[in-house]
N, C-alpha and C positions, 0 to 999 in steps of 0.2 A: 504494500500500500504506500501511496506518494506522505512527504510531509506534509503539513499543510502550514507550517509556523505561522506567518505573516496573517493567514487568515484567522486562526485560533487565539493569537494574541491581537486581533482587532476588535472584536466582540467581545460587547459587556457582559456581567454576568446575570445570572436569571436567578430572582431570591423569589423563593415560595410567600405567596400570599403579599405581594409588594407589584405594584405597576412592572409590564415588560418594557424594559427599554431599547425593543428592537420587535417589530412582528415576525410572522414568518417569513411573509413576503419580501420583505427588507431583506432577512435574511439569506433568503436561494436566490435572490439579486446579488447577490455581495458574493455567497459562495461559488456561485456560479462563475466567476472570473477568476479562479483560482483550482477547479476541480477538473480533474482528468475527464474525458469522455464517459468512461466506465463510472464514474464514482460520482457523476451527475445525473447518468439514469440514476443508479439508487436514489441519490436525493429526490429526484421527479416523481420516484413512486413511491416514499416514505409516506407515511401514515399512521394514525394508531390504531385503526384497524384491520389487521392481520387477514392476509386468503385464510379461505377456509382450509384449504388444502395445504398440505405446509409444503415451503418451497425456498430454496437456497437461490438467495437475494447477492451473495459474494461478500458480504457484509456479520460478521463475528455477533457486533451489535445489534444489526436489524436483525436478526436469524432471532437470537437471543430474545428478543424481547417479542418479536411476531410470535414464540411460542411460548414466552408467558401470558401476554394477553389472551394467545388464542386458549387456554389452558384455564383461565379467568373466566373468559367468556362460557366456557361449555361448562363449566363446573357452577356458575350461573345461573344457565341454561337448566340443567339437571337438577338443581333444589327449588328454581320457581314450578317447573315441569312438576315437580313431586310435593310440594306445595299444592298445587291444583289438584294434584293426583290425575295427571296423566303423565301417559306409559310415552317415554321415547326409546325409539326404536336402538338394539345396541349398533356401536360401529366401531369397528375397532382399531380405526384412527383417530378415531377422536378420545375413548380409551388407551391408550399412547402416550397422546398428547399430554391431558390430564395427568396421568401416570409421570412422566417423565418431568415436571414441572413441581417440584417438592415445595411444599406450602401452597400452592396455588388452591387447593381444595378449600383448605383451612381460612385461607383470605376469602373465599367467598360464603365459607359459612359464616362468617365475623361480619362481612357487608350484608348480609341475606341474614342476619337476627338481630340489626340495629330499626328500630322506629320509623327514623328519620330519614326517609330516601334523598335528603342530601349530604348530611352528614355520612349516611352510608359511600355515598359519592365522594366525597372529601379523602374518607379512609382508603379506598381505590386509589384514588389519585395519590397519595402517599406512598401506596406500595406500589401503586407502579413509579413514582419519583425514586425511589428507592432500588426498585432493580434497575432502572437507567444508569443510574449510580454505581453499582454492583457492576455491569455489564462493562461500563467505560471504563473500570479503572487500570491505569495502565498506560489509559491512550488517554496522548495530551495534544499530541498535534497531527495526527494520522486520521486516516477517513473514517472512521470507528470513529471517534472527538469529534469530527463536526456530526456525523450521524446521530451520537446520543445529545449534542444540544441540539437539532433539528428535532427530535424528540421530545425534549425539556420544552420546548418552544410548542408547539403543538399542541403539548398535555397541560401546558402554562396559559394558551389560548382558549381551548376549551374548557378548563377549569373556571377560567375568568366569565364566561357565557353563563354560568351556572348561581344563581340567584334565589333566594325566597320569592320576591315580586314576581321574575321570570316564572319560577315554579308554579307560584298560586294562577297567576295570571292564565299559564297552559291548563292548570286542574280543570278552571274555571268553565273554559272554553268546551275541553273535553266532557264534561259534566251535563254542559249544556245541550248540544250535541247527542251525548246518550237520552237526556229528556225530549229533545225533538224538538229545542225552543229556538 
């Protein structure tokens, strides 16, 4: 993987629960002038939601983290499913997954028995700040380091969307909707 110095030591840092001092946008503008061919796809297709199917990205970091999430999401999946008390069908990729992904079960039963579906949200948001964390360490100025803050950036963007107001506001609407008004 290329250095990236110049670029890694350009960008400010990203503090939890504090204004971003840079979007994402801003950001694959800026990266973009300094990243290989290869290592600008990955940026282009970065995201924090994972294929379903797991797939080697070229990237330590994206890899890493496309299968905790995706490990997140199905184990999610699995205790709202059996909450309701429906049957999902087994697959044993997605058993795998889950499997392979140690604590990820545990994180979703701790989100999936909190009250608060934002505070449960919050808690998410922490553990995945936290395997970003985990995943980057090591890499400070290689394409792993700008991939896990293109990450941070993303999960720091969408966390920021996520509001009481916003929330009630969507309840409200959804509510209304189900009455037919």
């Amino acid at each position: 993987m290329s250095s990236y110095y110049y670029l890694m030591a350009q960008l400010p840092g990203i503090i939890p629960n504090a204004p971003l001092p840079i979007t994402y946008e801003r950001f694959t503008e800026t990266a973009s002038r300094f990243l290989s061919a290869h290592d600008s796809r990955i940026l282009e297709d970065l995201s924090l939601e994972p294929p379903r199917i797991p797939a080697n990205t070229g990237s330590t970091v994206v890899d890493g983290w496309y299968a905790f999430e995706r490990a997140i999401r199905l184990s999610l999946e699995r205790l709202r499913a059996a909450r309701l008390e429906r049957v999902i069908a087994p697959c044993q990729t997605d058993d795998d997954s889950v499997n392979r992904e140690f604590g990820s079960l545990q994180i979703a039963r701790n989100a999936a028995a909190m009250e608060n579906p934002l505070e449960a949200e919050r808690y998410l948001d922490r553990c995945r700040r936290e395997r970003i964390e985990f995943l980057s360490n090591g890499h400070f100025f290689d394409a792993d380091a700008v991939f896990a803050y293109g990450l941070m950036l993303l999960l720091h963007e969408r966390g920021d969307r996520f509001t009481a107001e916003t929330g009630r506001a969507s309840y409200v609407t959804i509510y209304k909707q189900i009455l037919g008004e």
